[in-house]
Structure formats: C-alpha cells, structure tokens
C-alpha positions in Angstrom: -24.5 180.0 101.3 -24.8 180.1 105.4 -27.4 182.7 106.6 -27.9 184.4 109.5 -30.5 182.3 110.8 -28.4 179.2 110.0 -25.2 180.5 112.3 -28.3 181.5 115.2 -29.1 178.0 115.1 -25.8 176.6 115.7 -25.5 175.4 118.9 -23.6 177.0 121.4 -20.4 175.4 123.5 -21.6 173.7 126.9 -21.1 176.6 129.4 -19.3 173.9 132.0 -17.1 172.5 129.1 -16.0 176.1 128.5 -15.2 176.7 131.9 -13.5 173.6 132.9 -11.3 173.7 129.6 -10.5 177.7 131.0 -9.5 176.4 134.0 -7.5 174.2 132.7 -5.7 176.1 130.0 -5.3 178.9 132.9 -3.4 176.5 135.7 -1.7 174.6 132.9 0.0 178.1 131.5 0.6 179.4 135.3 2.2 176.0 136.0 4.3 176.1 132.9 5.6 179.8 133.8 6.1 179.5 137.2 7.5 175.5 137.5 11.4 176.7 137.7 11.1 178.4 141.4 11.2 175.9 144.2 9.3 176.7 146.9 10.6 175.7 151.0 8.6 175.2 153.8 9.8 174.3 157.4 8.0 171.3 158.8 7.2 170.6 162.7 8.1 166.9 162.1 10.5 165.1 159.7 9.2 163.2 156.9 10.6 159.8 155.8 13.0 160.9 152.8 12.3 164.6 152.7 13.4 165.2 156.5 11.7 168.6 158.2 11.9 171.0 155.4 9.5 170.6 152.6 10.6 171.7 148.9 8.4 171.2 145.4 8.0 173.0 142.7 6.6 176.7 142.7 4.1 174.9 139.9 2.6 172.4 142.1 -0.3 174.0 143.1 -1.4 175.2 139.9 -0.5 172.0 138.1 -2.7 169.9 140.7 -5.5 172.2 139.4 -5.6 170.8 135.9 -6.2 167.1 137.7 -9.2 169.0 139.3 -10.5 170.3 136.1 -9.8 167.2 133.9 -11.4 164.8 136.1 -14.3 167.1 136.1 -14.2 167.1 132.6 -14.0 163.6 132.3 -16.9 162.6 134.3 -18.9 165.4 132.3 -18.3 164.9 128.7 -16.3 161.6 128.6 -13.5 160.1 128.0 -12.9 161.2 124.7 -13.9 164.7 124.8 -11.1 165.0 127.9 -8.5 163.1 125.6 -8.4 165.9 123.5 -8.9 168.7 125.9 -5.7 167.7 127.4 -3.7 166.9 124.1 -5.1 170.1 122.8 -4.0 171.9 126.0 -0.4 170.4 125.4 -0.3 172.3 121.7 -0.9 174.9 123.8 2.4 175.0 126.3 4.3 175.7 123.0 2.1 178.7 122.5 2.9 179.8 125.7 6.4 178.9 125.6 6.7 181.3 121.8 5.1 184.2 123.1 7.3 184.4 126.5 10.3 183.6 124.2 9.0 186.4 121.7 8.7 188.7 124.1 12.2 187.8 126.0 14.1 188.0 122.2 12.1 191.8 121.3 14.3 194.7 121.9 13.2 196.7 125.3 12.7 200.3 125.6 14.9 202.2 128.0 11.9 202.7 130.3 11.5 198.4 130.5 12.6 196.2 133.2 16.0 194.9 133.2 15.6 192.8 130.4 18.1 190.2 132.1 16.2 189.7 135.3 12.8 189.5 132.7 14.2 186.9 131.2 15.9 184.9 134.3 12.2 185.0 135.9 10.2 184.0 132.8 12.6 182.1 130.3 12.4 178.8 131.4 15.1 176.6 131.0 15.6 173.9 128.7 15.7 170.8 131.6 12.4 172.3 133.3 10.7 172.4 130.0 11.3 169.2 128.7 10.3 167.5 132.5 7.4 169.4 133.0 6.3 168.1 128.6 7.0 165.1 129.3 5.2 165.0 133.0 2.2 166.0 131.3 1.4 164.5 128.2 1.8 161.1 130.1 0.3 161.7 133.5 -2.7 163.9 132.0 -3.4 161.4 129.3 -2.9 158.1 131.8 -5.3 160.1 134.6 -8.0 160.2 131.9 -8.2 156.4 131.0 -7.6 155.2 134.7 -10.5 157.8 135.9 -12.6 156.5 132.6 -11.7 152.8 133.7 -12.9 153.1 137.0 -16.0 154.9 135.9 -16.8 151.4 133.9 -15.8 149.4 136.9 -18.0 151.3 139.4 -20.8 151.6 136.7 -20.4 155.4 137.5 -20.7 155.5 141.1 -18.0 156.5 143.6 -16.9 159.8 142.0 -15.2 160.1 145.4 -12.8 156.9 144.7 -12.2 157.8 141.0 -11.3 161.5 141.7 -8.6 160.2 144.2 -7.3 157.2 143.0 -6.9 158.5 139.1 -5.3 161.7 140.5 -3.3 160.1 143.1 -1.6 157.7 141.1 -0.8 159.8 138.3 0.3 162.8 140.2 2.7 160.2 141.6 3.9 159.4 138.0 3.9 163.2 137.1 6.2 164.0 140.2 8.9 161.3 139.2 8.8 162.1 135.6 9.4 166.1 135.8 11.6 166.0 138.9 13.9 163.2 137.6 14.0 165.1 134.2 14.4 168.4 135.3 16.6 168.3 138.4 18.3 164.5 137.7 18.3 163.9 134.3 19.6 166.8 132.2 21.8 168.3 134.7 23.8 165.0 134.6 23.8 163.7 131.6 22.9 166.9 129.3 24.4 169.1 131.3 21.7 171.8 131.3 20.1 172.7 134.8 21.6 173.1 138.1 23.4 169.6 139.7 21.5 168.5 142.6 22.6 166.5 145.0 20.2 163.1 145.0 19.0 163.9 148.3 17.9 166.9 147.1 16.1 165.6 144.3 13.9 162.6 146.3 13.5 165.4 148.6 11.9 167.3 146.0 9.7 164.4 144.7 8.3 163.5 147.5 7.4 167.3 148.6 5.6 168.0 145.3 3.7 164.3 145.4 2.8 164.7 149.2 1.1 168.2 148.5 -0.6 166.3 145.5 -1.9 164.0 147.5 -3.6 165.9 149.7 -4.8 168.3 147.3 -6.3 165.4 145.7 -7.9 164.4 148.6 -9.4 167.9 149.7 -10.3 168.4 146.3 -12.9 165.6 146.3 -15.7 168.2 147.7 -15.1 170.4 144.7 -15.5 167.5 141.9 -18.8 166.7 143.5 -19.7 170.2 143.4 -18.8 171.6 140.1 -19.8 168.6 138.6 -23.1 168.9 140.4 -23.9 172.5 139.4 -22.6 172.0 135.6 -25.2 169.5 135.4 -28.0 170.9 137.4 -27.6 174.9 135.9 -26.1 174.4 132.4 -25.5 171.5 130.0 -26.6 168.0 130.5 -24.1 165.6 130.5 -23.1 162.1 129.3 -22.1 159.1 131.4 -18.5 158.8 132.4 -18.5 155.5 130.7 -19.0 156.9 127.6 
C-alpha cells in the first residue's frame, strides 16, 4: 500500500519538459483549428513560382512553432523522449478534432451563435484534415531523427546547423505533403475541398515553406536560449545523442 511519504518522494516532471511539451500541444491544436483559412500578403517583388502575392496556410505560423519546441525537446531529453512527445501529440489532434465536432453536433441555445457560421469557422473539412495528419506524423517524426542524426555527426555541437537544417528540410516535406493533400489531392480525385487551379496550389506551397524557412532561421536565437535556461534554472539534461 503507497503512503503519503512514498507519492512525496516521487519525482516530479522536468519543468522545461513540461513546458516544451505545452507549447507544443498548444501550436499543434491552434494549427489544427485554424489550418483551413488562407492567409494573402502583397509582395514588393515577385517570387519565382508564387509571383507578388504571398498565400499559406492561416496554420503556418503556429505549426512552425511545434519545430521550435520539438527540436528543443530533442536536444533536451533525446531522441526518444521527443519520439513520443510528438506521436503522443498526434493522439491528441483526434482529441481536438472530437471535442470541436462534439460541440458543432450539440443542439444550440437560441441565445448561441449562428450555429452554421460556428461550424463553417471551426469544422474542418475532411481534405484539410487528412493533409495536415498526414503532414505531421511524417515531417514531426523525420525532423526528430534527422536533428538526432546530426547531433551524433556533430558530437553535439552546432545546435545552430541542426535547428535549421532538421527544420528546414522537413518543413519542406510538411508543406508538399499537406498542400498537395489538401488543396491537390482530394479535391481532384476525392472530390472533397475546393478545386484549385495548380498555380494556385505551388503558389501556396511555396508561400507556406518560404515563411518556414525563415522562421527556422530566426528561430535559431530562441533554441539556444530556451535550451540554455532549461538547463541552467531547472532540470539537467541528457545529450542529444542519446
């Protein structure tokens, strides 16, 4: 029989693991609820592809915030403990997904919202679902080993080169899995989704990679910090290699 002074012996969860892993459950959710808008931005040049009006995904910016938080993770706790933060995190869309659908299915009081317009804005449809699933079990999971990898190859050194090239390349593979499943894929062959002209859709993919990109490069400064302080103010941590 457990006693009281056995459970105030138990050790506690590493304060940076909990907050990493909230910051990555929080963007992840965001992302998921707000990936079906697409956001347009006017240019003062043209880009090769996309021409002089940037579109992405309204979920970009929160979904380039889980890299963040994983790679910090990764270099923190290792390779394993980030596997399953991230396929944890994945159980967890569908949680999100049956509470919005819960709530979208419940009958509303005459004082609610237009039940319509709740449902247009927070039931996501089946082609942005299944892109943004797919996106990230495979990019999350791949950005993990490669960031791993490299911490092997580097002995642990050049956080700055593992941060960007793990997140770079699979942001990259991220952006052409969700936009070719989402706005490609299932609107012509499935039929579910809006059609978008194929313009539109490279257009799209490389708006949502370039702002990746660079969010993976400003980010760098943050890795080094959080990383930093987790290690200097609460829990030690183990090598990246690990």
């Amino acid at each position: 029989m457990r006693t009281m002074s056995d459970t105030a012996r138990r050790p506690s969860p590493p304060a940076g693991a909990v907050f990493l892993a909230a910051v990555f459950v929080a963007s992840l959710a965001t992302a998921q609820l707000t990936a079906a808008k697409v956001l347009s931005f006017d240019l003062p040049f043209a880009l090769p592809l996309a021409g002089a009006e940037l579109a992405l995904p309204g979920a970009a910016l929160a979904y380039a915030l889980t890299f963040l938080a994983s790679d910090c993770y990764t270099e923190l706790y290792g390779k394993r403990a980030a596997q399953v933060l991230v396929n944890v995190a994945f159980a967890m869309n569908f949680l999100v997904l049956a509470l919005v659908w819960s709530t979208i299915l419940a009958p509303a009081a005459p004082s609610s919202i237009d039940p319509e317009s709740f449902e247009l804005v927070l039931g996501a449809s089946t082609n942005i679902v299944a892109g943004s699933l797919l996106a990230y079990v495979v990019s999350q999971n791949y950005d993990v080993v490669v960031f791993h990898r490299l911490g092997e190859l580097t002995d642990g050194d050049h956080l700055w080169l593992r941060n960007i090239a793990s997140t770079g390349t699979s942001q990259l593979l991220d952006t052409v899995i969700f936009v070719s499943i989402a706005f490609w894929v299932f609107p012509q062959y499935v039929g579910l989704g809006p059609e978008l002209p194929a313009a539109a859709v490279v257009s799209l993919m490389v708006g949502q990679y370039l702002l990746k990109l660079l969010i993976a490069v400003v980010d760098t400064p943050f890795v080094y910090l959080i990383t930093g302080a987790v290690r200097r103010y609460t829990d030690p941590a183990p090598s990246p290699a690990r």
